[in-house]
N, C-alpha and C positions, 0 to 999 in steps of 0.2 A: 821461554815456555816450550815443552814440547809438543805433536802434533796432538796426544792425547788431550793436552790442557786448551789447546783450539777446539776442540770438539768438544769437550766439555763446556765450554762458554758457548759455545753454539746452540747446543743441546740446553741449557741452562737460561738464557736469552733466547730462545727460538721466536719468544713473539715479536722480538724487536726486529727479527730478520723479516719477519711477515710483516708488518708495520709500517717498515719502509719503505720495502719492494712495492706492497698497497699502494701505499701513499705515492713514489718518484712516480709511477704506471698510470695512476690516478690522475695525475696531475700534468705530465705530460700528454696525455689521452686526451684532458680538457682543450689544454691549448690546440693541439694539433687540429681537434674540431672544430675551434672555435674562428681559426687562423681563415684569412680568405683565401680562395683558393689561386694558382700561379699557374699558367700556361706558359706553355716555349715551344718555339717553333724553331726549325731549321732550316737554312740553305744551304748548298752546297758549290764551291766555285774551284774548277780545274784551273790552276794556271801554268803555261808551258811556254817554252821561248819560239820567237816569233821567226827565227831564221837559223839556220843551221842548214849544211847538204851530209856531212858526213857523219860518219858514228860520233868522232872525237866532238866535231861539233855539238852533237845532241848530247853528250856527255857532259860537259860543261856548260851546255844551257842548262841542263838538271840541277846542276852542281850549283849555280847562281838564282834558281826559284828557287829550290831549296832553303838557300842563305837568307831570302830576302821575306821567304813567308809570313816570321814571326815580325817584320816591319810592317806588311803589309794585314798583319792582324789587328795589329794597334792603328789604323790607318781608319779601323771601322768606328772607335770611338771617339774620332776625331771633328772639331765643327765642318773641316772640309765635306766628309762624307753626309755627317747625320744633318747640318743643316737644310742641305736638298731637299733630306727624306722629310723635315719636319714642313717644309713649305707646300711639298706635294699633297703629304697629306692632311696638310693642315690643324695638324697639333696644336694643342697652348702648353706646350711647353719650351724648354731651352734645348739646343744642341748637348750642354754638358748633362740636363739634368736626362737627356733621352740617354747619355749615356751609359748609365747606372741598369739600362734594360738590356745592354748589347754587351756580347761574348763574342770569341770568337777561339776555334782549336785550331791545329795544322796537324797532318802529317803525310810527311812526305810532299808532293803537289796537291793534296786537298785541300782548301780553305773552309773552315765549318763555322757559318755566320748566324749566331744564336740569339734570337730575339724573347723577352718576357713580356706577359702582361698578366692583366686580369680579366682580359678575353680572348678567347681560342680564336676568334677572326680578327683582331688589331693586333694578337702578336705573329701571323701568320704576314699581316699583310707588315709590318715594320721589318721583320726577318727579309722575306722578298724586296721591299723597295732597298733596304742596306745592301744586300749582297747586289741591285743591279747597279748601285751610285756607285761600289767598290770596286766593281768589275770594272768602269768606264772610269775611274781613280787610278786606278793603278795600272792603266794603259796610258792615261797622260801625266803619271808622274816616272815613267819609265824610261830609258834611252830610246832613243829614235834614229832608224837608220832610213836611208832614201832610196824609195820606190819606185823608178822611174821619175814622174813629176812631182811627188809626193813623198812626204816623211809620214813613215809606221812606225809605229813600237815596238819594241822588241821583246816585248809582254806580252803574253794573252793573258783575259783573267773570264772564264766559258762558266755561266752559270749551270751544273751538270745535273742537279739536284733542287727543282724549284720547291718554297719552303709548302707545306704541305698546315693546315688547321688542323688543331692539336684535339684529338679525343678524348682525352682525359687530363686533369690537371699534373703538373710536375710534382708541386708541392703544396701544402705538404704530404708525405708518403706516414698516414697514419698509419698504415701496419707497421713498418719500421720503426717509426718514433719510439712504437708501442715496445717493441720485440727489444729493442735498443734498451731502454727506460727501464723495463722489466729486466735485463739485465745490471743496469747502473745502480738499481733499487739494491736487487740482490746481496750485490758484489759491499755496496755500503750499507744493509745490515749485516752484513758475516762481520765487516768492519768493527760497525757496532758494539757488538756483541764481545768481539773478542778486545776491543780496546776500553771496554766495562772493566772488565776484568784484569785488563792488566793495569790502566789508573787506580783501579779501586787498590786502597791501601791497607783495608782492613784484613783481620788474620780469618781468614775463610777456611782453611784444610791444614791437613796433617803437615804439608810441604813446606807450609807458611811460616810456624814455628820450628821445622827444624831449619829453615833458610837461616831464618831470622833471629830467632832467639839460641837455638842451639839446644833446645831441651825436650825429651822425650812427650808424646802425649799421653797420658795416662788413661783417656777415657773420651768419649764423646758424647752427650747427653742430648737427648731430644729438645726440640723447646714444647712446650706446654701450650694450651689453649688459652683464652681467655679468662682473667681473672676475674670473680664476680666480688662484691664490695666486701663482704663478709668473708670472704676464702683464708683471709690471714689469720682468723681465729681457729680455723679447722686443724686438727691435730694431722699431718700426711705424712710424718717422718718414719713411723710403722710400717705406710704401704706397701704390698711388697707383689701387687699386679700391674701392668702397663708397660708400655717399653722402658720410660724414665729409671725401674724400678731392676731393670736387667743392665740397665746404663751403668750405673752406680754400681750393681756388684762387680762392672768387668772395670770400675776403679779398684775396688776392693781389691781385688784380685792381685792387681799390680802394687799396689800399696804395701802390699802385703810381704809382696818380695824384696821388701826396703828394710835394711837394717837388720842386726841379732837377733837372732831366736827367743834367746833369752833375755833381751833386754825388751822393756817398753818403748814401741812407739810414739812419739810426740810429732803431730801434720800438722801443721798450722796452715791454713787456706784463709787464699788474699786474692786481690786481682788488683789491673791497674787503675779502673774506676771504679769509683760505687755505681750500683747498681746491675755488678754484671752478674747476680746470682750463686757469690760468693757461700751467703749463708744457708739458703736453699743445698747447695750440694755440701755443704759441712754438714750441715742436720741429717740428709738423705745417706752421707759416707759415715758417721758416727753409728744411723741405726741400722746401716749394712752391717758394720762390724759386730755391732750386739747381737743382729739375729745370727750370726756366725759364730758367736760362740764366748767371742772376747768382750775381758772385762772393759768398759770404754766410759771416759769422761767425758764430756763436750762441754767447751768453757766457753761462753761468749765474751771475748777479750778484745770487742768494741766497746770502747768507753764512750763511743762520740754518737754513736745512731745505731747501740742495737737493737736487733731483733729476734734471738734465739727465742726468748722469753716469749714475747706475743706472738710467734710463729707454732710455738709448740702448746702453748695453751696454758703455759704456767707461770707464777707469780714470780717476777723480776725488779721486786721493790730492794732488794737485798741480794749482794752476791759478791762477784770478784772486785769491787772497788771497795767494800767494806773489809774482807779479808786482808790485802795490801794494803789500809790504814788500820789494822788490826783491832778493828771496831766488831768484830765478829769472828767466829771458828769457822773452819772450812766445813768442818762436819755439820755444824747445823746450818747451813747456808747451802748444801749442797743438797740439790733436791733428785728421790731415785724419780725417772719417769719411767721405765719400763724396767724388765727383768735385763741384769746386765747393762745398761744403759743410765745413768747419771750426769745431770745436770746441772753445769755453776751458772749460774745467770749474770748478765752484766752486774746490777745494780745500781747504784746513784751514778748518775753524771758527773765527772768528777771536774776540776779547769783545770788540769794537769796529766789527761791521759799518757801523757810519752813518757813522761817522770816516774809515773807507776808502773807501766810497763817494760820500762828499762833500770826497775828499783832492785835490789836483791831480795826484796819479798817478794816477787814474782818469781824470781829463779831457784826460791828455797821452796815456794809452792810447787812448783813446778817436781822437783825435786821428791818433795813429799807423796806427791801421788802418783810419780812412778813408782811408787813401791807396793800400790794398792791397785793398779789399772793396768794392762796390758796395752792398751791403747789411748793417747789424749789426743782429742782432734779440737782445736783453736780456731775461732772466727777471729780472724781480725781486722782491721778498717783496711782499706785498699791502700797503694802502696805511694799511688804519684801524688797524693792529696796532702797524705801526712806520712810519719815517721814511723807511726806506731808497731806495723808490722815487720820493720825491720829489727824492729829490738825485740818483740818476738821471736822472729825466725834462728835467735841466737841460743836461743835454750833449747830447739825443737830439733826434730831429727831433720824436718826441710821443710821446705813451704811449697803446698802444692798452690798455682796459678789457676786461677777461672777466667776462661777467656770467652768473654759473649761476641760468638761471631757478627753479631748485624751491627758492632760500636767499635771493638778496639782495633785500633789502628797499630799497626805492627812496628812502629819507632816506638809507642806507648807501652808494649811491649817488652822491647827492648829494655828501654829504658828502667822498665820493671824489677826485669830479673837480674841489671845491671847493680841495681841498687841494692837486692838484698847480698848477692855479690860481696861488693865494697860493704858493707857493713858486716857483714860477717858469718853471715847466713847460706845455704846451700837451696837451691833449688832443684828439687822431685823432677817437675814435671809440670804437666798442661793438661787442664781440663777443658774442651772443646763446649762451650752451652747452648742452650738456643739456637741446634742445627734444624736443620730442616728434617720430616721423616725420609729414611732412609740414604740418607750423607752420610753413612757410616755409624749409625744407630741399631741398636737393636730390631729397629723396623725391618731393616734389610734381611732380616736373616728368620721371619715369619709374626716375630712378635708384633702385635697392635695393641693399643688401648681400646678400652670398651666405657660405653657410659655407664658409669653408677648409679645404679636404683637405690629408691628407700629402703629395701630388704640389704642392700650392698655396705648403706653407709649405717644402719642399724648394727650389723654385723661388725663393723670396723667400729664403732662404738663401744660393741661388748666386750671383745678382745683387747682395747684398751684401757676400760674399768677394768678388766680381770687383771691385766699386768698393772694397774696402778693399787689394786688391793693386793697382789702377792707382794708388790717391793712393801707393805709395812710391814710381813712377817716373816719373807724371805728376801735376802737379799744378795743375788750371788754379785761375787766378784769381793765382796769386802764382809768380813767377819767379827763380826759385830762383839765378841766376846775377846778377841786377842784387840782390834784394832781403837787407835785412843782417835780416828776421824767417821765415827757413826755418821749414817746417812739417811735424812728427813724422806721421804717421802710424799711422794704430791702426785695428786691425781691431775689429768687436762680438764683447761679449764671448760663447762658447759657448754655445748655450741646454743648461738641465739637461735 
């Protein structure tokens, strides 16, 4: 990833960064208040050699405390020292467990003898009685040389710094905790955020499929709002307001630059699962092309769950499964829905969808009405479930991909365009679905959706009664006097 693709997960997850940071700040804040509080006190003990006359000599006494300091630090946590101090003062505890409260530093000839507690005067007075037991320690565990009648030590251990009751507790140090915390939160939402995005495996942007799949995008489509129970009987392949609506023509667009002038286009649109909105932009790319000019068929060539028929509002009792067992003509089974716009409906269910789709009566249909269409655009079942669209994709000019960003997983993907590949099919392109507004949508660039009044969907009702009364008297694209595949006409069906 580059630094761009960090900052877009940043930017994209930001509330995961705030979330966190909340929450580690939160919760270390708890603790740090809730924790008892810990006093320490300090003593301080000079120790220097006990005899010397000359420089060399004081040099080499330096040179041997020195050596001996960090012995005589560990000397403080020992039961020689601390038992004294627990007698004197009368503790119930043990020499080793007192030693769990005792520290001690060096440097140079300082000895710094650090006592804990949970009282600013019991760790004041533990700190003082240790550094005086260790001073009178480490003179009788020291050499002794002879003083006239008497043997000294060749230690000193000068208490120089008596330990002093602590003002404020050591710990905990709740501002820091804090400052600390509030950092570690940060630093593990940016984490976060950015390791969303790189596990996540689904095809999210433009980058995704050209990483992965290796095939152009042709278009990016908004996602939609909620759907209400009734919405699937409403006629919306017409509409031609809302971002969705500018989506779809900047597929057109592209589509368009596919293939001869003069030959007919044939798209077949597929995805790798159902459900990713396959036949939603087949319907919305067929009546792009119509309101553009060109003659266009739309053939619903699910056999197994379609939907062209109850999505557009028209009668799907009869249609491309009857024609392929030649239970019926093409001509009276094809229905006009709009000016320039006609429609083969699935028809019955068949138990052999793959047989019929990959029969030579689909390829001679196929055949037939590029000589009457400018454009045929194919619904057909998704690609990793079954076969169907791969025997499709053999008669068509290519198979465009719908890819619903919030599902397909980009091996699924893969594996998609792989397969129509090896079967013998070419692959267009990638239609990006169900993005967010402004990912790369028409949103971005001013267009919005607006809610539809009753005056709005009144309106889009009369416009499509009028195009469903002109296809019975007029019907461009196909010629009714020269051509032997006349075409029925059907109005949408009523909305409840």
């Amino acid at each position: 990833m580059s630094v761009r693709n960090y900052l877009t997960s940043i930017r994209k997850h930001w509330l995961w960064v705030v979330f966190l940071t909340l929450l580690v700040t939160a919760g270390v804040a708890a603790v740090s208040m809730t924790t008892p509080p810990v006093y320490k006190s300090t003593a301080v003990l000079f120790v220097s050699m006990n005899t010397g006359r000359s420089a060399t000599d004081l040099n080499q006494g330096a040179a041997y405390t020195q050596s001996q300091m960090s012995s005589f630090g560990r000397m403080a946590s020992m039961p020689v020292v601390l038992e004294p101090v627990v007698e004197d003062l009368g503790l119930n505890v043990t020499a080793r467990q007192l030693a769990r409260n005792i520290s001690t530093e060096s440097a140079e000839s300082m000895l710094f003898v650090s006592a804990t507690s949970g009282s600013p005067e019991m760790a004041q007075m533990l700190a003082q009685a240790v550094a005086n037991v260790l001073s009178t320690q480490i003179e009788e565990v020291s050499p002794k040389i002879a003083d006239g009648d008497r043997e000294v030590s060749t230690v000193l251990a000068t208490v120089v710094d008596p330990a002093a009751v602590p003002s404020s507790p050591s710990a905990p140090n709740t501002v820091r905790n804090v400052m600390a915390a509030m950092f570690a939160g940060l630093l593990l939402g940016l984490l976060a955020a950015v390791l969303r995005d790189v596990l996540d495996t689904r095809v999210r942007t433009r980058e995704d499929v050209d990483s992965t799949a290796k095939v152009p995008v042709l278009g990016i489509v908004a996602a939609t709002g909620p759907r209400r129970r009734n919405d699937k009987n409403e006629s919306r392949a017409l509409r031609s307001d809302g971002p969705q609506a500018e989506d779809v023509r900047r597929v057109r667009a592209n589509l368009q630059m596919v293939g001869r002038v003069d030959e007919s286009q044939v798209f077949v649109f597929s995805s790798a699962l159902p459900g990713e909105g396959k036949s939603f932009c087949a319907t919305h790319a067929a009546a792009a092309f119509a309101a553009a000019g060109s003659r266009v068929l739309l053939i619903d060539a699910d056999l197994r769950r379609p939907t062209v028929a109850t999505y557009l509002g028209i009668s799907g009792h009869a249609g491309l499964t009857e024609v392929l067992l030649g239970r019926g003509r093409f001509g009276e089974l094809c229905q006009q829905y709009a000016p320039n716009l006609a429609v083969l409906a699935s028809g019955a269910i068949p138990p052999n969808p793959a047989e019929l789709l990959s029969s030579p009566a689909f390829a001679d249909l196929i055949d037939l009405v590029r000589k009457h269409f400018e454009v045929i655009v194919i619904d057909s079942p998704p690609l990793l479930p079954v076969a169907d669209a791969i025997a499709v994709s053999r008669v068509a000019t290519g198979v465009v991909m719908v890819v619903d960003v919030t599902r397909t997983r980009r091996a699924q993907l893969v594996q998609s365009v792989e397969a129509v590949r090896l079967g013998g099919g070419r692959v267009l392109g990638a239609i990006l679905n169900r993005t967010k507004m402004g990912e790369g949508s028409s949103s971005a660039y001013g267009y919005s959706s607006r809610q539809e009044t009753d005056e709005d969907r009144a309106y889009r009702q009369a416009r499509l009664d009028a195009a469903a009364a002109a296809g019975r008297h007029h019907r461009p694209g196909v010629a009714t006097e020269t051509s032997d595949i006349p075409i029925v006409a059907s109005a949408p069906r009523p909305r409840r």
